[in-house]
C-alpha positions in Angstrom: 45.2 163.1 -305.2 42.5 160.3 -304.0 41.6 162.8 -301.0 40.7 165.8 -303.0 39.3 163.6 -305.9 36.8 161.4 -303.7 36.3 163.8 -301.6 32.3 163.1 -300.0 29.8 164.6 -302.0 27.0 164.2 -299.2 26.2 162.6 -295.6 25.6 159.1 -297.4 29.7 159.6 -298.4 30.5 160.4 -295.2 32.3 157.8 -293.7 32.8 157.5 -289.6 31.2 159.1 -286.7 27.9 157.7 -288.0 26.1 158.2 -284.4 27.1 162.1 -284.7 26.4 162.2 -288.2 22.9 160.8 -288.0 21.9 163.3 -285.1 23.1 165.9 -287.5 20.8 165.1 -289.9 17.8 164.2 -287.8 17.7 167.7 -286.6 17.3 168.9 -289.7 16.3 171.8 -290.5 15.7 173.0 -287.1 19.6 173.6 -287.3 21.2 176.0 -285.6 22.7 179.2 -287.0 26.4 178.4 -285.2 28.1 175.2 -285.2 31.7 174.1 -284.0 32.8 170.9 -286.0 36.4 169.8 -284.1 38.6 167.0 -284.4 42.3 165.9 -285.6 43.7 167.7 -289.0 42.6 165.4 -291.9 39.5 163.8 -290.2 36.5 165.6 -292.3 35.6 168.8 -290.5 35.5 171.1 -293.5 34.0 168.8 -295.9 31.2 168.3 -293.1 30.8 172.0 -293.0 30.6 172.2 -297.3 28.1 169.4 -296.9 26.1 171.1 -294.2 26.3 174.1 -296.7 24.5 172.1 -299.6 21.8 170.7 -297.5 21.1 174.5 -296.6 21.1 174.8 -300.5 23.4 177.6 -300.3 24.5 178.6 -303.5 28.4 178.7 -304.3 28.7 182.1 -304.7 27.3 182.4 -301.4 29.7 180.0 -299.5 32.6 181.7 -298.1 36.0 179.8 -296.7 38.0 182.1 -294.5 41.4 180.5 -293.6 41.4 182.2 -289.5 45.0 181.0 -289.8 45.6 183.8 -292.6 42.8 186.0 -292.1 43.2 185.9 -288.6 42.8 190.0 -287.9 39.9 192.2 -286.7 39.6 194.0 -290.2 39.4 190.8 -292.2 36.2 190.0 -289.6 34.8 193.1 -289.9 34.0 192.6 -293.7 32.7 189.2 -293.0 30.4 190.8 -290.7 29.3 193.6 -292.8 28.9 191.1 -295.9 26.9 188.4 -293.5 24.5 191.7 -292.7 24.0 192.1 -297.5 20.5 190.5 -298.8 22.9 187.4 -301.4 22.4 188.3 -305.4 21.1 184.7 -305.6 19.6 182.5 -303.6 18.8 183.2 -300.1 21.7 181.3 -297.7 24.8 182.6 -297.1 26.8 180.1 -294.9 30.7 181.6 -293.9 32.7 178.4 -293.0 35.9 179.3 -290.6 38.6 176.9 -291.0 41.4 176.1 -288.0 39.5 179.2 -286.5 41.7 179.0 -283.1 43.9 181.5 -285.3 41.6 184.3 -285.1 42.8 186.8 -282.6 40.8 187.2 -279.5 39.3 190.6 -280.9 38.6 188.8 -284.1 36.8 185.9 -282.1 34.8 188.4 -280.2 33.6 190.8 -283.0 31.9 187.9 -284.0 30.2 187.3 -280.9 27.3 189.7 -281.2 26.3 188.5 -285.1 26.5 185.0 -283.8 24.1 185.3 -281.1 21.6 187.3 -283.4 22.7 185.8 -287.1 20.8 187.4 -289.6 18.5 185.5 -291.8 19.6 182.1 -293.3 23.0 183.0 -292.4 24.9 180.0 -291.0 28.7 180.2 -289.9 30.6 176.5 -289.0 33.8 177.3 -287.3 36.2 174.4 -287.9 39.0 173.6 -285.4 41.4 171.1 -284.4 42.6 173.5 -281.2 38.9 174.0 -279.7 40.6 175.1 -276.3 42.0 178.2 -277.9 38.7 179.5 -278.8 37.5 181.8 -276.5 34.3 180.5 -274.0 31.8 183.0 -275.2 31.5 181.7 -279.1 32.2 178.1 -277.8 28.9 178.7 -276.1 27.0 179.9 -279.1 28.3 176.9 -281.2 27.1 174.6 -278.0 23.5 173.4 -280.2 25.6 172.9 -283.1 29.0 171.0 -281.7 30.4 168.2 -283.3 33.8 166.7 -282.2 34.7 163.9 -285.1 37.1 161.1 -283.8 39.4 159.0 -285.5 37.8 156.0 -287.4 38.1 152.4 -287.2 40.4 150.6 -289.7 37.3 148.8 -291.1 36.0 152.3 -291.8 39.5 153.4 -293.2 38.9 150.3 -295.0 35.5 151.0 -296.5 37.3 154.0 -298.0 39.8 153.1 -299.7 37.6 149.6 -301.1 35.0 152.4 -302.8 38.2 154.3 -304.0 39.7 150.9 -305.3 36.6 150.3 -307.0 36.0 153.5 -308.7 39.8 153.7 -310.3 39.9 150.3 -311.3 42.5 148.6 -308.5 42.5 145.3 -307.2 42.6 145.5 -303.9 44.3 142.2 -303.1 47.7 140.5 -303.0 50.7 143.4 -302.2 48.5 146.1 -302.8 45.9 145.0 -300.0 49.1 144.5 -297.9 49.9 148.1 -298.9 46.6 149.6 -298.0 46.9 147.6 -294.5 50.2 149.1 -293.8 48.5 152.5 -294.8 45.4 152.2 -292.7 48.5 151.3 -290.2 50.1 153.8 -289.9 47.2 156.9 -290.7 46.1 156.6 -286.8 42.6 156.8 -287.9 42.5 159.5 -290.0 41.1 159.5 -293.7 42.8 161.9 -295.2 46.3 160.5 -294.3 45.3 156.8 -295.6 44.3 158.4 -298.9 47.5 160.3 -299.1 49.6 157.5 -298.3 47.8 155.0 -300.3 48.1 157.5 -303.2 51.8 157.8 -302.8 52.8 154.2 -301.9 49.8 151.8 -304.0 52.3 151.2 -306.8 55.3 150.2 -305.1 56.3 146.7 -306.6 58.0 145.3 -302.7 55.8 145.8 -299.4 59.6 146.6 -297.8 59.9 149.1 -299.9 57.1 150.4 -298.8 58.0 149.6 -295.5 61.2 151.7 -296.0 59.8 154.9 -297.6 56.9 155.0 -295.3 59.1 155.6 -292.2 60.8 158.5 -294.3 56.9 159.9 -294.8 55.4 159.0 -290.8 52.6 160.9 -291.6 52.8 164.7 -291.4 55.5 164.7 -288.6 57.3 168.2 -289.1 60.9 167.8 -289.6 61.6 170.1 -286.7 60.1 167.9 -284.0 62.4 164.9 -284.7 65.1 166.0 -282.7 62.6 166.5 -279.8 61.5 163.3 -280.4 64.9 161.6 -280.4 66.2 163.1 -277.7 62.7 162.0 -275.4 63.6 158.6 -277.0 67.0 158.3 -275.9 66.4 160.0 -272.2 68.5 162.9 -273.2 66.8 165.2 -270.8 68.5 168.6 -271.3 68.9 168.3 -274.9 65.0 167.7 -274.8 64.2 170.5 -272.3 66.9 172.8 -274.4 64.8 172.3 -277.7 61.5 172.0 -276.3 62.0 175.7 -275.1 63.4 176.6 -278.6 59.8 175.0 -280.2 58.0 177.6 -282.1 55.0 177.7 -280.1 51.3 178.0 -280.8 49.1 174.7 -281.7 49.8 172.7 -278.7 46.9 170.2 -279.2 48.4 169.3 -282.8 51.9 169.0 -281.1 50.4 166.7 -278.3 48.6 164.7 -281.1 51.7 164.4 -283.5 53.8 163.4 -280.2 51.2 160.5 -279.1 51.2 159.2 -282.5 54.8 158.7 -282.8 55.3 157.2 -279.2 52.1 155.3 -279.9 53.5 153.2 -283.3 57.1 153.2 -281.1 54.5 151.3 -278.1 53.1 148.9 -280.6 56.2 147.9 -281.8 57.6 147.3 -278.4 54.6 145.2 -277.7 55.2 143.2 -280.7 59.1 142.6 -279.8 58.1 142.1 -276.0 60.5 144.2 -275.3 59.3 144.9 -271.5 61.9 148.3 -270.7 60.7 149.9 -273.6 56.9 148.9 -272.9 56.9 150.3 -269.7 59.3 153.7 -271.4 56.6 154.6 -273.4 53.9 153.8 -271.6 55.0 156.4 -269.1 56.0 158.8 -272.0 52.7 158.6 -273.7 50.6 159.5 -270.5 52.2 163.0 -270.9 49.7 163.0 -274.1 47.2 161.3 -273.0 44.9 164.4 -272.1 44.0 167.3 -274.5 46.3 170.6 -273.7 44.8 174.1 -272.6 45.9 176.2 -275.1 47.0 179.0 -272.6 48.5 176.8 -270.4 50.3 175.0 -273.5 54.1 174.6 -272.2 53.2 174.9 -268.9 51.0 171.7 -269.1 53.4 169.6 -270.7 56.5 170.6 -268.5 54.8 169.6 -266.1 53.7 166.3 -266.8 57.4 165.8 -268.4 58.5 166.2 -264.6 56.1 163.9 -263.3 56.9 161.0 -266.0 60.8 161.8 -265.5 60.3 161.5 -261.4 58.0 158.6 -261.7 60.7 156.9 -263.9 63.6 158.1 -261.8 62.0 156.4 -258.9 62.0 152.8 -259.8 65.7 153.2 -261.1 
């Protein structure tokens, strides 16, 4: 896999979000000992963190990935809070990198409170998130120095990418498989990891409709479950969209808001390139119920809501 195989091996790798990125490493070292690196899934948060962790020259056996969507509990924290307070074997930095940590539980997220606000000695902990609303205020606060919110990148930067991946496995990058890594950039919405993935899966095709075929099979990482909620917003089918809206397994919100805009996005552009003017102004109204990032404990709540408004708003000019 192109994603995991090139993955950046330090800032000068780092592709996108060069203003943040820059300010990251002017500060340096006077970094702080908390820091909250947010963004979409797949746009570089927990490679930033493992690169932050080698320009502290931590040691691997000193790095430690806890997945807060697995490790979620009090007792799993508790023993990353007595090992952060243990002198390392080797070296002398210990950084503890929390991935998707909107998972932990809210006793989990504030047993860690105290150690963050008084981390021992060249201990560093990077809690990564795509669901920042979730985590509770207090750590948010103590991550405040250190915050980083990545944002999609261009499609020269997506660009940039794949070129240096091209280069380094031995592809042309021109004729159908430039028109392949266009369609790629396309339809990844801005974010790195899904070009590579796509690229990886679609560079060899031998037909660009092909491509264009199997991609819409692929639409990113669209779980299957949400394409009857889709469908049925698509086609104004209002109670068998409320009906399996309230059947949803709940929890990430923000990723369900961003996974919906993307779809009505490409569906947008399309309409725009058909001039089709009813179904410009359709999902221009359904995309402005996912136009603003979701509280997490107002999740459903939020986006009922604006569903009612966009289906009274489009009622009205019937």
């Amino acid at each position: 896999m192109f994603a995991l195989k090139y993955r950046p091996a330090n800032f000068q790798e780092f592709i996108g979000n060069e203003s943040a990125i820059q300010a990251l490493i002017a500060s340096y070292p006077d970094w702080p000992s908390t820091f909250l690196f947010t963004g979409p899934p797949g746009i570089g948060k927990t490679t930033l963190a493992r690169l932050v962790a080698n320009q502290l020259k931590c040691e691997p056996i000193n790095l430690k990935e806890i997945d807060a969507g697995q490790d979620r509990g009090i007792d799993n924290i508790r023993q990353v809070i007595r090992g952060a307070h243990q002198r390392p074997l080797v070296g002398k930095t210990k950084v503890y990198i929390f991935d998707e940590c909107q998972g932990l539980t809210a006793d989990a997220q504030q047993a860690l409170l105290k150690i963050t606000e008084e981390a021992p000695k060249d201990t560093y902990f990077i809690f990564c998130s795509t669901d920042p609303h979730k985590i509770i205020k207090a750590l948010r606060a103590r991550c405040q120095q250190g915050s980083i919110n990545l944002l999609p990148l261009s499609n020269k930067e997506l660009g940039t990418i794949l070129k240096t991946i091209c280069d380094a496995e031995g592809i042309k990058l021109e004729g159908l498989t430039k028109e392949i890594a266009r369609l790629c950039i396309f339809n990844a919405e801005g974010i790195p990891r899904d070009t590579l993935s796509l690229f990886n899966k679609f560079y060899q095709y031998k037909t660009i409709e092909e491509v264009q075929e199997d991609m819409k099979n692929v639409d990113g990482a669209v779980p299957k479950e949400i394409w009857p909620i889709i469908n049925a917003l698509d086609n104004n089918e209002i109670e068998e969209f409320i009906k399996l809206f309230s059947e949803m397994k709940r929890g990430n919100y923000e990723s369900f808001r961003i996974t919906f805009g993307n779809v009505f996005k490409k569906k947008l552009l399309k309409a725009l390139s058909t001039q089709n003017i009813n179904s410009v102004d359709k999902y221009t109204k359904i995309l402005s119920m996912f136009a603003e990032p979701v509280d997490n404990n107002l999740g459903d709540i939020q986006l009922i809501y604006r569903f009612g408004k966009t289906l009274i708003e489009r009622n009205a000019q019937v």
